[in-house]
NUTI-957754 format. One line per field, with one value per atom (N, C-alpha, C): atom name; x, y, z. Coordinates in steps of 0.2 Angstrom, whole numbers, plus 2048, in hexadecimal, padded with zeros to 3 digits. Example, Ala and Ser with C-alpha at 12.3 -4.5 7.8 and 13.67 -1.06 7.14 Angstrom:
<recs>
atom = (N;CA;C;N;CA;C) .
xx = (842;83E;842;840;844;840) .
yy = (7E4;7EA;7F0;7F5;7FB;800) .
zz = (827;827;827;823;824;827) .
</recs>
This chain:
<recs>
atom = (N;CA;C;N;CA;C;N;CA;C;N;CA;C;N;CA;C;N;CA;C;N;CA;C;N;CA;C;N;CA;C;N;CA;C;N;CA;C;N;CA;C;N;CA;C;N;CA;C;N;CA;C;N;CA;C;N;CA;C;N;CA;C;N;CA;C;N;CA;C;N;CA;C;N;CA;C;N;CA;C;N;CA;C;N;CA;C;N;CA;C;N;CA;C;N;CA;C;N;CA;C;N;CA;C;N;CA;C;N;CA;C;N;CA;C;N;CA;C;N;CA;C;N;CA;C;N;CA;C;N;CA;C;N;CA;C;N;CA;C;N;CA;C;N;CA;C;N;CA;C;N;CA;C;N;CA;C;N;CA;C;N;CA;C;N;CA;C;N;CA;C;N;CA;C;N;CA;C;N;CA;C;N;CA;C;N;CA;C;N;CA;C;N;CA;C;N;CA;C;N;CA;C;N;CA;C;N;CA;C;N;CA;C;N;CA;C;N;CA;C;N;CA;C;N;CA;C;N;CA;C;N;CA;C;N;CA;C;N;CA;C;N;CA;C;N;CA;C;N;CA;C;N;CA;C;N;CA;C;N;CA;C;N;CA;C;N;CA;C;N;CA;C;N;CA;C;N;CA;C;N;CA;C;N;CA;C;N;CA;C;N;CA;C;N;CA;C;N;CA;C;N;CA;C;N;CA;C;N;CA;C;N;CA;C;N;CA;C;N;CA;C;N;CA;C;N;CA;C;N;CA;C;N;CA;C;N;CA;C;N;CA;C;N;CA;C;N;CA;C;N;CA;C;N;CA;C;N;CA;C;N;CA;C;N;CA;C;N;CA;C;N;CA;C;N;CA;C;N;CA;C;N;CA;C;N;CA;C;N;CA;C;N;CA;C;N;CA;C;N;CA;C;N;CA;C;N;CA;C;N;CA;C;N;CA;C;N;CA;C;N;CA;C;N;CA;C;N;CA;C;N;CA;C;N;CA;C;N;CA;C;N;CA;C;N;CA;C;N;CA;C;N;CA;C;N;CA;C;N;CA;C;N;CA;C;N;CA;C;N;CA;C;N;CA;C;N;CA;C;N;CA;C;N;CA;C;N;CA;C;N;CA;C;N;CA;C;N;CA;C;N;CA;C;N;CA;C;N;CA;C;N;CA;C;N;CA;C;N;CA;C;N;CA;C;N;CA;C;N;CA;C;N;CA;C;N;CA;C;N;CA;C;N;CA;C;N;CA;C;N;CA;C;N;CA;C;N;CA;C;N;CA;C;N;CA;C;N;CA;C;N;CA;C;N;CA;C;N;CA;C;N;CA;C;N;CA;C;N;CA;C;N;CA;C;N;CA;C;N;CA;C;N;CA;C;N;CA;C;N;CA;C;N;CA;C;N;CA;C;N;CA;C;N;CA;C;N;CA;C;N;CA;C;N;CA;C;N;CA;C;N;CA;C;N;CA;C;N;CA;C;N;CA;C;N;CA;C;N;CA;C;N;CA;C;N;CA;C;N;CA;C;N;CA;C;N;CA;C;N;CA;C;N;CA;C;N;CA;C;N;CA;C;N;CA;C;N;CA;C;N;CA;C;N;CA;C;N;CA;C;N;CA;C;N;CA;C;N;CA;C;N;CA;C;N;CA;C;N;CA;C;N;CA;C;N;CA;C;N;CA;C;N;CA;C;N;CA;C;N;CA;C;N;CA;C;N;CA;C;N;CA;C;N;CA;C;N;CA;C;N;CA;C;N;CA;C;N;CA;C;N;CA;C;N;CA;C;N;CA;C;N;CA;C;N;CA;C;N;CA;C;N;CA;C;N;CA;C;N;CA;C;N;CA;C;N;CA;C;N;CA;C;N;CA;C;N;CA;C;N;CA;C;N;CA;C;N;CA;C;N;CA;C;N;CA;C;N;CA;C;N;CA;C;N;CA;C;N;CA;C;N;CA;C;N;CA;C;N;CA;C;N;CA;C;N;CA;C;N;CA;C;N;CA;C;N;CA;C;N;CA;C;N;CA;C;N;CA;C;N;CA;C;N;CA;C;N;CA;C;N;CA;C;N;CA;C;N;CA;C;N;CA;C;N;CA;C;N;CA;C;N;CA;C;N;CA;C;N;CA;C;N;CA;C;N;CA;C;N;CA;C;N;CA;C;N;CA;C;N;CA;C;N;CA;C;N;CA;C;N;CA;C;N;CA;C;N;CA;C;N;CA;C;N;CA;C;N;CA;C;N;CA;C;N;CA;C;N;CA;C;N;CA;C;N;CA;C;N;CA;C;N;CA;C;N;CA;C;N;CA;C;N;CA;C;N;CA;C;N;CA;C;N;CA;C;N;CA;C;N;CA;C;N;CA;C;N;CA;C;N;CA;C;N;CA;C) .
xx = (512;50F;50A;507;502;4FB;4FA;4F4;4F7;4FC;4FF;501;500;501;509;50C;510;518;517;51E;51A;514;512;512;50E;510;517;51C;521;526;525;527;526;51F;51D;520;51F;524;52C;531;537;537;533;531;531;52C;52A;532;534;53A;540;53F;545;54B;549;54E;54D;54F;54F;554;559;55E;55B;555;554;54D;54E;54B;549;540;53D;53D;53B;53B;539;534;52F;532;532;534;52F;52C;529;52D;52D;531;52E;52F;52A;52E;529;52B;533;535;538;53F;53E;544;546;542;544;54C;54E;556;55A;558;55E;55D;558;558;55A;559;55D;565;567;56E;56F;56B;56D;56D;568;567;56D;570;578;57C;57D;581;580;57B;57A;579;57D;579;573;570;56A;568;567;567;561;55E;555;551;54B;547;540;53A;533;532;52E;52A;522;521;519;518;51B;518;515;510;50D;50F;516;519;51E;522;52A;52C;528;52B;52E;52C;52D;535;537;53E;543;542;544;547;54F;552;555;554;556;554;54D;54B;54D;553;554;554;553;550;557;555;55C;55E;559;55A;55A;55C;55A;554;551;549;549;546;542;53B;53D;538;532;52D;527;526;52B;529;52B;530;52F;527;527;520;519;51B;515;515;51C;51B;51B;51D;51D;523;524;528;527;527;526;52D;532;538;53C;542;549;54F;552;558;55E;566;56A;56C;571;574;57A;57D;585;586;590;592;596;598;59B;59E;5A2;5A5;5A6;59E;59B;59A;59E;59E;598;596;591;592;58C;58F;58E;594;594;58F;58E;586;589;585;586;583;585;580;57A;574;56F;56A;567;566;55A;558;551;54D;552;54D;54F;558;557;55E;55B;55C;560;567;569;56C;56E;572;579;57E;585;587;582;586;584;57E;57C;576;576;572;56E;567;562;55B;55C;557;552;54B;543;540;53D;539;52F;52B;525;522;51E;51E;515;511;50D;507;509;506;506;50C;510;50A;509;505;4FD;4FC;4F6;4F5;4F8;4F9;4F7;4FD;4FB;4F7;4F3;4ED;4E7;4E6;4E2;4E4;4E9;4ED;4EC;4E8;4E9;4E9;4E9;4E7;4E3;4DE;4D8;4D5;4D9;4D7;4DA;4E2;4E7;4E2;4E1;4DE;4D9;4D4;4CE;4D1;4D7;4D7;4DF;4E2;4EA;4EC;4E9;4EF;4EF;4EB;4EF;4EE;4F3;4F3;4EE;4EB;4E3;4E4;4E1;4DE;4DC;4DD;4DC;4DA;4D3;4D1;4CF;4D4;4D0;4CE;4CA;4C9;4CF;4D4;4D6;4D3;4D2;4CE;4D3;4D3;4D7;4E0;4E1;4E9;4EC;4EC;4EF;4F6;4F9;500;4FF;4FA;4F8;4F4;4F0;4EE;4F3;4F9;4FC;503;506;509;503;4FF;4F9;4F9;4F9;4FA;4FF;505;50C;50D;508;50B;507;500;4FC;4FD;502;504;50A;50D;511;511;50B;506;502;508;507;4FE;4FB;4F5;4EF;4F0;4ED;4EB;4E4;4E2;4E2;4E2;4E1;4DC;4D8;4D4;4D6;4D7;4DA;4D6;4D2;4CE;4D1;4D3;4D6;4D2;4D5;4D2;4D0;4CE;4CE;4D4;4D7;4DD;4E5;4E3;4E8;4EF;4F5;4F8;4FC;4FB;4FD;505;507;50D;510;510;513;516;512;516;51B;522;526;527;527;527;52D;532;539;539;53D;53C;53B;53F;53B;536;531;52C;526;529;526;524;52A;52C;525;525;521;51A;518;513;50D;512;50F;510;514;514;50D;50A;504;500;501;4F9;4FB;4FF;500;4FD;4FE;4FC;4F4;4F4;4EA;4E8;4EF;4EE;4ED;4EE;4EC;4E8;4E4;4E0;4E0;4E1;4DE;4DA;4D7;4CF;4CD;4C9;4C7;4BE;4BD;4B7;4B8;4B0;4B0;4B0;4B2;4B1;4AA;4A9;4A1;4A2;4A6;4A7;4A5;4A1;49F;4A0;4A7;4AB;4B0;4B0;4B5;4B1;4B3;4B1;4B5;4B2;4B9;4B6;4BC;4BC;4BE;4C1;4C5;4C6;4C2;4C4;4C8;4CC;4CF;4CE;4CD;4CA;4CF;4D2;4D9;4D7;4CF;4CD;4C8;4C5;4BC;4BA;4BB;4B8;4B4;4B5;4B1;4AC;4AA;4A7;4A1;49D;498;498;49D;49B;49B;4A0;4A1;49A;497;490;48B;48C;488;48A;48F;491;492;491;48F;487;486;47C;47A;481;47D;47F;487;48A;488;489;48A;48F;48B;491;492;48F;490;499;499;4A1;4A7;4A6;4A9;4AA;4B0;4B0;4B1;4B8;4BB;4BB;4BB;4BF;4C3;4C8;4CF;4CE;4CF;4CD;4D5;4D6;4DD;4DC;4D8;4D6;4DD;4E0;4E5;4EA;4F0;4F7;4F8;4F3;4F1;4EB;4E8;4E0;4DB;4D6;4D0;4C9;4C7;4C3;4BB;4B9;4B3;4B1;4AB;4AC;4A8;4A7;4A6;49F;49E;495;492;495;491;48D;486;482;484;489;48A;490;491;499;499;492;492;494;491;491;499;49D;4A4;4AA;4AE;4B3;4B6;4B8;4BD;4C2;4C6;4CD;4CD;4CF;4D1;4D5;4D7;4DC;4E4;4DF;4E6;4E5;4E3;4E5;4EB;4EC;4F2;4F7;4F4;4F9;4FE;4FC;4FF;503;505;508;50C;50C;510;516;512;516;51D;519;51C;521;521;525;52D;52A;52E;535;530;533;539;537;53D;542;540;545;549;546;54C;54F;54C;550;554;54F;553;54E;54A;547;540;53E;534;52F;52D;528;523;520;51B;513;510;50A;508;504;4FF;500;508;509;507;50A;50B;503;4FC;4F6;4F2;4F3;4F1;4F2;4FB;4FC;4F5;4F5;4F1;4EC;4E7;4E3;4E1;4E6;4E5;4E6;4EB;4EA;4E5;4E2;4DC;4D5;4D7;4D3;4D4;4DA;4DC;4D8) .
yy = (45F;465;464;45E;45D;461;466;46A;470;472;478;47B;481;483;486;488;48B;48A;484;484;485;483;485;48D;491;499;49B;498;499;499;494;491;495;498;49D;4A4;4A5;4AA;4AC;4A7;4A5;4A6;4A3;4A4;4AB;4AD;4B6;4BA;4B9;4BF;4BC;4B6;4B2;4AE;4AC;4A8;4A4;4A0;499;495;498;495;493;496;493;48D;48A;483;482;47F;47A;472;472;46A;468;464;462;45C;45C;456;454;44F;44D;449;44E;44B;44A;443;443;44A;44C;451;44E;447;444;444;445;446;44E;451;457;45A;459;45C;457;452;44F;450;453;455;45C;461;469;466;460;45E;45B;459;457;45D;460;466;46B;46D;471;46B;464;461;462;464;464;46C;472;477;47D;478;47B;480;486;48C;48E;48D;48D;489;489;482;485;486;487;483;483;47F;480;479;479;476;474;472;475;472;475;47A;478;477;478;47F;480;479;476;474;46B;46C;464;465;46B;46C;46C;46C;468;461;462;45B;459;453;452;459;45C;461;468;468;46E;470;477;47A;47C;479;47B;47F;483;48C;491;498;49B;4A0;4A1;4A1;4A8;4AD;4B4;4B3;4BA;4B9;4B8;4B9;4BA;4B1;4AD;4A5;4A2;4A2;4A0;4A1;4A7;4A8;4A4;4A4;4A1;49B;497;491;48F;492;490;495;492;497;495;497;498;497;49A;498;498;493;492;495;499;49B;49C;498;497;49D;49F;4A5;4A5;4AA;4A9;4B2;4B0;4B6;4B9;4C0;4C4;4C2;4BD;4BB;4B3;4B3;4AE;4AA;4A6;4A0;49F;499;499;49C;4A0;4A1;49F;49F;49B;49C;495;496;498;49E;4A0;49C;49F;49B;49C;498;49A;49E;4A2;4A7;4A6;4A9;4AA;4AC;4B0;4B4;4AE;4AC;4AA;4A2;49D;496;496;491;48E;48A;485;47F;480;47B;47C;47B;478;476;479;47E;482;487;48C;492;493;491;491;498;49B;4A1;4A1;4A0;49F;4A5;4A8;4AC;4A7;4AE;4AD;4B2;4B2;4B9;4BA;4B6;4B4;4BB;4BE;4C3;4CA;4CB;4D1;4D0;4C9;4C8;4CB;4CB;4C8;4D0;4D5;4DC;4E0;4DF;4E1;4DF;4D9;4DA;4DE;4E1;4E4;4EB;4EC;4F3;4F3;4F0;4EF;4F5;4F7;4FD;501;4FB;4FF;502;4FF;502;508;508;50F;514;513;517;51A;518;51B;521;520;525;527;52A;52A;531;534;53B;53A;536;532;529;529;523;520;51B;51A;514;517;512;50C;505;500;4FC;4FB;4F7;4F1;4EC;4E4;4DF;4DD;4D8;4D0;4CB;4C5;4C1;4BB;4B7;4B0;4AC;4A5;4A8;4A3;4A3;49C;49D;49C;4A0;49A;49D;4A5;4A3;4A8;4AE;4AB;4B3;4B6;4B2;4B6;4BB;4B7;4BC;4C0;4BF;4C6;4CA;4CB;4CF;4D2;4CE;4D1;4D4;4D5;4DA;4E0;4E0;4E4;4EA;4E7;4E9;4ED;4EA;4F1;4F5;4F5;4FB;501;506;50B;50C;50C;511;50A;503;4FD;4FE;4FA;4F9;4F2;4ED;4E7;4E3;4DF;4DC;4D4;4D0;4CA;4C6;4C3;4BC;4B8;4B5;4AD;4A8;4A4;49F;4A0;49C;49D;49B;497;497;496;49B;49D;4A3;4A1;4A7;4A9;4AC;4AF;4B2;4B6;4B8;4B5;4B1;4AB;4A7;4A4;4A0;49F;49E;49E;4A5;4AB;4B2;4B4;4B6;4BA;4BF;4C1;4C6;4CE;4CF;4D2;4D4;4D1;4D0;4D1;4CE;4CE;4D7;4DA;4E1;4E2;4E5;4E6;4E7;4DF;4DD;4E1;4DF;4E2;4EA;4EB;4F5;4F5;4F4;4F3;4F2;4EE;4EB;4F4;4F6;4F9;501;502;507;506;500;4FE;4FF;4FC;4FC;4F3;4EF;4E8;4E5;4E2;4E0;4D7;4D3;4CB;4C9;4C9;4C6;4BF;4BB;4B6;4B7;4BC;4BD;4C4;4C4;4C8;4CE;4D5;4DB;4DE;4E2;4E5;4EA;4EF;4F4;4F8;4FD;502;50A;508;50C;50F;507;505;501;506;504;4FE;4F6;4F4;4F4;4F4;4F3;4EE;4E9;4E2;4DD;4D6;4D1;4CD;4C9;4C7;4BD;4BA;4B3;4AF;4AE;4A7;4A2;4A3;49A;49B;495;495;492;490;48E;493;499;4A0;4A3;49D;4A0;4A3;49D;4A0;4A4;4A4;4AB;4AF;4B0;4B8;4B9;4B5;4B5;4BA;4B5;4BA;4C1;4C0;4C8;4CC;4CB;4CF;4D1;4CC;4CE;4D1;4D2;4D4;4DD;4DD;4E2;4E6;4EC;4F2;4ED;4E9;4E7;4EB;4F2;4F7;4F8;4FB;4FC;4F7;4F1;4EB;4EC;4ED;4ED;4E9;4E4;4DF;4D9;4D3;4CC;4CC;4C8;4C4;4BD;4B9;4B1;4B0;4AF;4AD;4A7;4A1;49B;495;498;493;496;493;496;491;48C;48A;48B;488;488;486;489;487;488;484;487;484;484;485;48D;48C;494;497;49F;4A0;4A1;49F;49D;4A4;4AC;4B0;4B3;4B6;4B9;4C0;4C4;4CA;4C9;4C3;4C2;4C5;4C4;4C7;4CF;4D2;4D9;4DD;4D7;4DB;4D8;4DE;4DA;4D5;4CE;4CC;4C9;4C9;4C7;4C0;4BE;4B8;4B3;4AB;4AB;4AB;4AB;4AC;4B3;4B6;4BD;4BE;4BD;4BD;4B9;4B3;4AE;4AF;4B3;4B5;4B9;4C0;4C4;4C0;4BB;4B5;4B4;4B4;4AD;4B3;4B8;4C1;4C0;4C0;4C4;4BE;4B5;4B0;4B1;4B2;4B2;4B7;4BD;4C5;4C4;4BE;4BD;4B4;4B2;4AB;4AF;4B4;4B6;4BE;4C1;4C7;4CC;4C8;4CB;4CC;4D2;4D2;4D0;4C8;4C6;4CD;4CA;4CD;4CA;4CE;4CC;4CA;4CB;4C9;4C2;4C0;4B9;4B6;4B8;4B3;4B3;4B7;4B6;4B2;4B3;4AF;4A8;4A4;49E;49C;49F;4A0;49B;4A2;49D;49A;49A;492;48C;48D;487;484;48A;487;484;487;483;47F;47C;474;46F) .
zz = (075;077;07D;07D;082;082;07B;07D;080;07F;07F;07B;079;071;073;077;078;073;071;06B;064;063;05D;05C;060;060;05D;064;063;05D;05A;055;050;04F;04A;04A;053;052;051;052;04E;047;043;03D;03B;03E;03B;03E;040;042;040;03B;038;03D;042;047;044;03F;03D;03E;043;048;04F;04F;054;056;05A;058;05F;060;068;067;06C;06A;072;071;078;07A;080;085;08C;08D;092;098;09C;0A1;0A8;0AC;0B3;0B9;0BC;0C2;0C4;0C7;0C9;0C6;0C0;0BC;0BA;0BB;0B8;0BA;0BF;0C1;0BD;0BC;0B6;0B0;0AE;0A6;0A6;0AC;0AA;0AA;0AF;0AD;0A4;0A4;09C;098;098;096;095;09B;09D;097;097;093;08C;089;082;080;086;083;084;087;087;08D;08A;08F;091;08F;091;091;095;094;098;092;094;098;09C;0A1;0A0;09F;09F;0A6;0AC;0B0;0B5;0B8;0BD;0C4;0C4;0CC;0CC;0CF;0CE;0D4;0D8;0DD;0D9;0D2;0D1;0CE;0CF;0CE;0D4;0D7;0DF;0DE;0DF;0DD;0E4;0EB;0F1;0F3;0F3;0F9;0F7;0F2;0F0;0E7;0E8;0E3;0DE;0D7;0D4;0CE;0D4;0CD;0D2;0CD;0D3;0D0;0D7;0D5;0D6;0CE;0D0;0D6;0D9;0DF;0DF;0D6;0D3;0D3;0D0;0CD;0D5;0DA;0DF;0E4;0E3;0E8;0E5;0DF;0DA;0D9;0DA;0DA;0D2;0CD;0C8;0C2;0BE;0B8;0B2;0AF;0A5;0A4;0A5;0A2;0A8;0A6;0A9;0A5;0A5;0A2;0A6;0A4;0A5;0A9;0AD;0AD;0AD;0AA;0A7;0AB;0AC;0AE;0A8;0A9;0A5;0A0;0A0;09F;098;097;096;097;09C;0A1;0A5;0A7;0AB;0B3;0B5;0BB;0C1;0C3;0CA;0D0;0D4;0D5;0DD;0E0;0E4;0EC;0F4;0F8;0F6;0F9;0F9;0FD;0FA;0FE;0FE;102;102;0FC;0F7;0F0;0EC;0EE;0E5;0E9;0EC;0ED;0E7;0E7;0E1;0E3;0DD;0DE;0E0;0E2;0DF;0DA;0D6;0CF;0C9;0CA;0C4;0C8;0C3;0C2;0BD;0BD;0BC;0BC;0B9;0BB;0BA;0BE;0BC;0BB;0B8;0B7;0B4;0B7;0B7;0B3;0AD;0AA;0A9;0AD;0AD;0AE;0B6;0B9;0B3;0B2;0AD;0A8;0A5;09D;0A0;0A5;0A8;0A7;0AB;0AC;0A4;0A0;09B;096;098;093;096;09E;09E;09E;09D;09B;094;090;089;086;080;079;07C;07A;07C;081;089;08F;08F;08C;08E;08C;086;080;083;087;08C;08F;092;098;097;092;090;092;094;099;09E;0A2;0A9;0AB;0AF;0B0;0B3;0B0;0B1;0B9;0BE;0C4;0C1;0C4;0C4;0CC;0CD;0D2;0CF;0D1;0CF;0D5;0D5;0D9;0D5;0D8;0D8;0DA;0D7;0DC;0D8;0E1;0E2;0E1;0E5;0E8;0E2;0DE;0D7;0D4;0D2;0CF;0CA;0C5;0C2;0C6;0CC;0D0;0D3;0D5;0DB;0D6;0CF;0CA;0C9;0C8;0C4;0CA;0D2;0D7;0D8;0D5;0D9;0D1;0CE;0C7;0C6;0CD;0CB;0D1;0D7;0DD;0DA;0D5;0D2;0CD;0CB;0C9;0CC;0CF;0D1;0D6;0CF;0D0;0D1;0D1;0D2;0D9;0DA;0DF;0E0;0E5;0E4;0EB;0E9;0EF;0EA;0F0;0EE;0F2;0EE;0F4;0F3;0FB;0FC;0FE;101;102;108;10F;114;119;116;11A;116;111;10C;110;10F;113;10E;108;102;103;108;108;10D;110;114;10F;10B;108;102;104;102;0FE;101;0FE;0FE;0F9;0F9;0FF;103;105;104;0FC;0F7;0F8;0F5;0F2;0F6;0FD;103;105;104;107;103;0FB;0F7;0FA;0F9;0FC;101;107;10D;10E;109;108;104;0FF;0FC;102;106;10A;10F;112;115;112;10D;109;104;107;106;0FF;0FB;0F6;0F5;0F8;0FA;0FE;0FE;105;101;105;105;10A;107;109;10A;10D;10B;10A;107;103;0FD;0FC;0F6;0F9;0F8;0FB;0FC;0FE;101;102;101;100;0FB;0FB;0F6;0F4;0F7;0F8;0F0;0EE;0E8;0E2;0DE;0D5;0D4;0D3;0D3;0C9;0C8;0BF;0BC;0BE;0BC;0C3;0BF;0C6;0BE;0C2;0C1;0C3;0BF;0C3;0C4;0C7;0C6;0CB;0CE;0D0;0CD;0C9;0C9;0CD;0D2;0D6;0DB;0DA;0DC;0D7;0D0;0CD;0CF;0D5;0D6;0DC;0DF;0E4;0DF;0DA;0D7;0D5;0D1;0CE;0D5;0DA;0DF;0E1;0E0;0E2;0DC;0D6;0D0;0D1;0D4;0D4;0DB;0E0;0E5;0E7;0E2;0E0;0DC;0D9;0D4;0D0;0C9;0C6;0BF;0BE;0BA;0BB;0C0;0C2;0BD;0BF;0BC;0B2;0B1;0AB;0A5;0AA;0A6;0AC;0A7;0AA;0A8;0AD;0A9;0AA;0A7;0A7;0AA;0AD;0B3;0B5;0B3;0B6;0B4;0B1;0AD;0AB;0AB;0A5;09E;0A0;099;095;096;095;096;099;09D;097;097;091;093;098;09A;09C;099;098;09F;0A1;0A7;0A5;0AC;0AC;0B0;0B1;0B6;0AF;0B4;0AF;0AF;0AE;0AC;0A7;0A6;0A0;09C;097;091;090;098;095;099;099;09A;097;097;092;095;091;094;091;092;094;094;08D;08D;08E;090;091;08B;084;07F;080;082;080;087;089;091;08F;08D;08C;086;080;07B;07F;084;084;089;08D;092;08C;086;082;07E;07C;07A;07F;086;08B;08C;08C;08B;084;080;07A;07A;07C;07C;081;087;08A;089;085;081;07C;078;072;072;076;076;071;06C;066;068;068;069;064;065;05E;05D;058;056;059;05C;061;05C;057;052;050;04D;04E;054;05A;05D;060;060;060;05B;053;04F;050;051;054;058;05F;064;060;05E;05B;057;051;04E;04F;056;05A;05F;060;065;05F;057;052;050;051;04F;053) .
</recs>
């Protein structure tokens, strides 16, 4: 598992819903090899396969990419899962040319999904926030910060929240929708920026215009500008963190002095509903959150 709770949850989740047909099992494999072990993989069966790596790019075998990539996990450079794609018919399906959204092999079809942004969404959509404001659908202004696999899913999921505001600080010579963007995705996108429901910035906003209520950190390496700009802002406004630092875990804790007095958003609390969203689509079955949070943190007590 390498320090990855993700089969242990899982495992327990199986358990609670009675899939005792179904069965994980961990394999470390170098970047270099990866395109001959999804062929193994096809050889024995196997129709799914979690990805703890870093990097959709280490799935590139001679230059090419040999899945075909959702628009969310190509932009973002990363996926949670791989799953086979078969046609009507049962058979696997045939792998089409390759196009700009969705590249694939000739010799197989591999589907990526990313479900990282979606988890990242509704945990700040959580009970308790609906609960606040439930006869209308409540605004959402969040600041993002860093051009991270997990910031740029937590934008492309907050971009399709209607009533969502977003200010995304980049880097300075960050070019977020340039790179390697669906043209999909792209459309979306720049419809947002164009309806000034998006801005990227390469700083923190200044405007006093806007209540922001959620940043969202997916660099720390902005910890302390944030720190300056909660002390030099209205940081009453600001309601929640989301700890966005990692899709694993980052357990240095944040060091700004207004943390205590907002809620935050932890990484198992995201990460559990990533691991919910994985699971409904390997099994078809929706675990029970409560399991699959308890895991959570009995693993980070061991």
């Amino acid at each position: 598992m390498g320090g990855n709770p993700t089969q242990f949850a899982l495992e327990r989740a199986f358990a609670d819903q009675g899939l005792s047909d179904w069965k994980l099992f961990t394999a470390e494999i170098i970047n270099a090899q990866i395109g001959d072990a999804l062929t193994s993989f096809e050889l024995l069966g196997i129709d799914s396969v979690l990805l703890l790596t870093d990097s959709i790019r280490s799935l590139a075998v001679g230059g090419e990419l040999p899945v075909a990539m959702q628009p969310i996990a190509q932009w973002c450079g990363r996926a949670t899962l791989l799953r086979r794609l078969w046609d009507e018919s049962g058979t696997e399906e045939k792998a089409t040319e390759p196009t700009d959204s969705a590249p694939s092999s000739p010799r197989r079809a591999w589907e990526a999904s990313y479900s990282a942004g979606s988890a990242v969404l509704q945990s700040i959509l959580g009970p308790n926030f609906a609960e606040a404001d439930s006869q209308t659908a409540k605004e959402l202004n969040c600041i993002v910060l860093g051009d991270s696999p997990v910031a740029r899913a937590t934008v492309a999921a907050l971009v399709s929240y209607e009533t969502a505001r977003v200010w995304w600080r980049v880097g300075e010579s960050s070019t977020p929708l340039a790179d390697r963007c669906p043209a999909d995705l792209s459309i979306i996108l720049q419809g947002a920026v164009a309806a000034e429901r998006l801005k990227i910035c390469a700083e923190l906003p200044d405007d006093t215009g806007v209540n922001y209520d959620t940043i969202v950190l997916g660099d720390e390496r902005w910890n302390r500008e944030l720190e300056k700009w909660l002390s030099r802002e209205q940081p009453g406004t600001v309601q929640r963190m989301v700890d966005a630092r990692s899709d694993v875990f980052s357990l240095s804790p944040l060091k700004l002095p207004t943390a205590d007095t907002l809620q935050t958003i932890r990484q198992t609390d995201w990460l559990g509903k990533m691991l919910e969203e994985d699971f409904l689509r390997l099994t078809g079955v929706a675990p029970n959150p409560a399991t699959v949070r308890d895991a959570l943190d009995e693993y980070l007590e061991l």
